[in-house]
C-alpha positions as CSV (number, residue, x, y, z in Angstrom):
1,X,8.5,7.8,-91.3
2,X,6.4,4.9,-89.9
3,X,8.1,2.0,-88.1
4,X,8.0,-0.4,-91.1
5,X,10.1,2.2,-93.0
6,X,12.5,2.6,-89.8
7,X,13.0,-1.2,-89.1
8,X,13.8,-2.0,-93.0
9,X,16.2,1.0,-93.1
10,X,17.8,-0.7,-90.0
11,X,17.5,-4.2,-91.3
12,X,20.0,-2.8,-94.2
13,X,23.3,-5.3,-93.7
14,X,25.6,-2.1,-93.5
15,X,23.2,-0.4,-91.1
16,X,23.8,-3.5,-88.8
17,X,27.4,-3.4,-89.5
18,X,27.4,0.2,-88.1
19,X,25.3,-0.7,-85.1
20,X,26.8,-4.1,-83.7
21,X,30.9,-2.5,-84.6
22,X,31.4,1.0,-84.2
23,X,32.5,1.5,-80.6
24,X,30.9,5.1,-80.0
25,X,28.1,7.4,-81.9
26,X,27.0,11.2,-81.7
27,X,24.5,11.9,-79.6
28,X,22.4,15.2,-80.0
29,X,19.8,16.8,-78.1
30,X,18.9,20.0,-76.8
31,X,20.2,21.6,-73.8
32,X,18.4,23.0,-70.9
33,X,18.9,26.6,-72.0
34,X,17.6,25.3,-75.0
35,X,20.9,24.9,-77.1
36,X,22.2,22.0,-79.0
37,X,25.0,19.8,-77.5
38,X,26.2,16.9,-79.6
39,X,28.6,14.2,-77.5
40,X,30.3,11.0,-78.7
41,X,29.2,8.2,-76.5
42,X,29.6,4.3,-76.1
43,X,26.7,2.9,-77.2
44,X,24.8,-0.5,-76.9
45,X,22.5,-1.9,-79.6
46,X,19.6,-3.8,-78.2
47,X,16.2,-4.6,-78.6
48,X,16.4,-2.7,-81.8
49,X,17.1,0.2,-79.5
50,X,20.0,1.8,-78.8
51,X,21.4,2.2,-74.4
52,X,23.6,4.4,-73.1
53,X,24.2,5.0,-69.5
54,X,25.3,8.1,-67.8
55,X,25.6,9.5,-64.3
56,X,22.2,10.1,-63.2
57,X,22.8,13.7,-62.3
58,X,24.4,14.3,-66.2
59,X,23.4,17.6,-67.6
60,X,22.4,14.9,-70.4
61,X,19.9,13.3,-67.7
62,X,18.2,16.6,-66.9
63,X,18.0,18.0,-70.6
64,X,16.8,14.4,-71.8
65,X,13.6,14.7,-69.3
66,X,13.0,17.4,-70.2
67,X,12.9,17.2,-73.9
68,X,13.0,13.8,-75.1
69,X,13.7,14.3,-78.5
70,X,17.5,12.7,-79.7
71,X,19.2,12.4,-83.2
72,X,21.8,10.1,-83.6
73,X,24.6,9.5,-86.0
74,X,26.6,6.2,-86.2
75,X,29.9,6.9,-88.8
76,X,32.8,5.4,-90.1
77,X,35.9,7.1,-90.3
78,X,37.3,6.2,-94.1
79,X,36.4,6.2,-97.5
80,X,33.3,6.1,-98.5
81,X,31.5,8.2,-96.1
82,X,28.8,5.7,-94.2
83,X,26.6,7.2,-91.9
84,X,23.5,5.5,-90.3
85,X,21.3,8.9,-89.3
86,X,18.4,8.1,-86.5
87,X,16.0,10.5,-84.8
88,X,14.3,9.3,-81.6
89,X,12.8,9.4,-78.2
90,X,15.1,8.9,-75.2
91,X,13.6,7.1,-71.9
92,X,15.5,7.1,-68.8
93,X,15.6,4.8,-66.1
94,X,17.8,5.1,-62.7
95,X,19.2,1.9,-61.5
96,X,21.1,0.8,-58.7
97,X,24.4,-0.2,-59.5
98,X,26.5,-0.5,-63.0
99,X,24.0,-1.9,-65.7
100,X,25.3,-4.3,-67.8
101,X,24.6,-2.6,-70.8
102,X,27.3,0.2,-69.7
103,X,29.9,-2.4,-69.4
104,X,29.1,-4.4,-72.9
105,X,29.4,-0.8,-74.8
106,X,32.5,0.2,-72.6
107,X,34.1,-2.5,-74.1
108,X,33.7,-2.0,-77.5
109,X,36.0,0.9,-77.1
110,X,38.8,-0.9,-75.1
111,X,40.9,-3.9,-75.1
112,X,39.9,-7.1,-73.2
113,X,43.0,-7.3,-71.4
114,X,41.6,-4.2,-69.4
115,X,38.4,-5.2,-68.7
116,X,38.4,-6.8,-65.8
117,X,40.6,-3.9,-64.5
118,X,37.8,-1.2,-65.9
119,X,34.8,-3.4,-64.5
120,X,35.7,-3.2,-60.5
121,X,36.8,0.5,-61.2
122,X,33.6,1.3,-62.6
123,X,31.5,-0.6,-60.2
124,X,33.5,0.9,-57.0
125,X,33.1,4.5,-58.9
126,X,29.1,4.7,-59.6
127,X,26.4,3.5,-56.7
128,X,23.9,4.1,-59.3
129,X,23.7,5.1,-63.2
130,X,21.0,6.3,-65.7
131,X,20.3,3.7,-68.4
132,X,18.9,6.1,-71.5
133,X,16.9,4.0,-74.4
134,X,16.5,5.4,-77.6
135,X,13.6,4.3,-79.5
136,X,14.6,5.4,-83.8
137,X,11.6,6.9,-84.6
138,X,13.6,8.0,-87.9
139,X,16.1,6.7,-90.1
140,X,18.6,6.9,-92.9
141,X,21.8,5.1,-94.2
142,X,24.5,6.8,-96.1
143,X,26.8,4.8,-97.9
144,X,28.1,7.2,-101.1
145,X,27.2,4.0,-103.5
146,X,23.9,3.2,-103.1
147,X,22.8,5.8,-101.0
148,X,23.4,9.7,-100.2
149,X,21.4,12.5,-98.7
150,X,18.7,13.2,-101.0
151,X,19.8,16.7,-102.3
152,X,23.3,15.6,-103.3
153,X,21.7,13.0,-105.2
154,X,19.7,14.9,-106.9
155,X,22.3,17.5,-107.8
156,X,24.5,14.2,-108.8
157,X,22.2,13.1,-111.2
158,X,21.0,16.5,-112.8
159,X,25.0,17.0,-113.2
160,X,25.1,13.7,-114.9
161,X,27.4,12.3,-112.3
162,X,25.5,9.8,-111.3
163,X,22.7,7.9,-113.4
């Protein structure tokens, strides 16, 4: 998929929707004894990339420089099924201190009336942190309307249940 592809997929209003709101996504990748691991984790959208941050000496970390590759999936939990699907490359950068990019994602999973309480608790907890970038190299939106994995549409309109 070239990048014009990937950046109108991600352009789609419900593809933003899933980006900006939902508070954590899947991330997968490949383990260092070259298994698959899949994790929920806060995420920030920015840049038309997606952060995470992590203790820099995270299993994730060390698997991630290794093998670069990620796939990503962003869901809602309710009826219909929307997924926004993403394959990428992951970059990692170690920084001193608590990026603000872990705190902005952190608190799309929490109340505000805690985050002032989270923020000094995180900061006195981590000296450092890895910020990981995900650069979509791939993409696809699910909504069960308009969209749906290829092969079920295609079953769906051979069936006649869908036109």
């Amino acid at each position: 998929m070239d990048s014009t592809e990937v950046a109108a997929e991600l352009d789609k209003p419900l593809a933003g929707q899933l980006l900006r709101g939902s508070p954590l996504m899947r991330l997968a990748y490949v383990g260092l004894d070259g298994t698959p691991r899949v994790i929920p984790i806060a995420y920030l959208w920015k840049d038309r990339r997606i952060v995470v941050c992590t203790v820099p000496t995270s299993g994730k970390v060390k698997a991630l420089r290794q093998n670069p590759a990620v796939a990503v999936t962003i869901d809602y939990d309710g009826q219909p099924t929307r997924a926004l699907l993403l394959r990428g490359v992951a970059s990692i950068e170690v920084l001193d201190g608590v990026p603000r990019e872990y705190l902005a994602a952190s608190l799309k999973t929490q109340s505000a009336r805690g985050a002032e309480d989270f923020e000094s608790a995180v900061r006195a907890l981590y000296d450092s942190m890895a910020r990981i970038t995900i650069t979509p190299t791939w993409a696809r939106l699910n909504d069960f309307e308009t969209t749906m994995p290829k092969d079920t549409e295609r079953i769906a309109r051979q069936t006649g249940f869908i036109d």
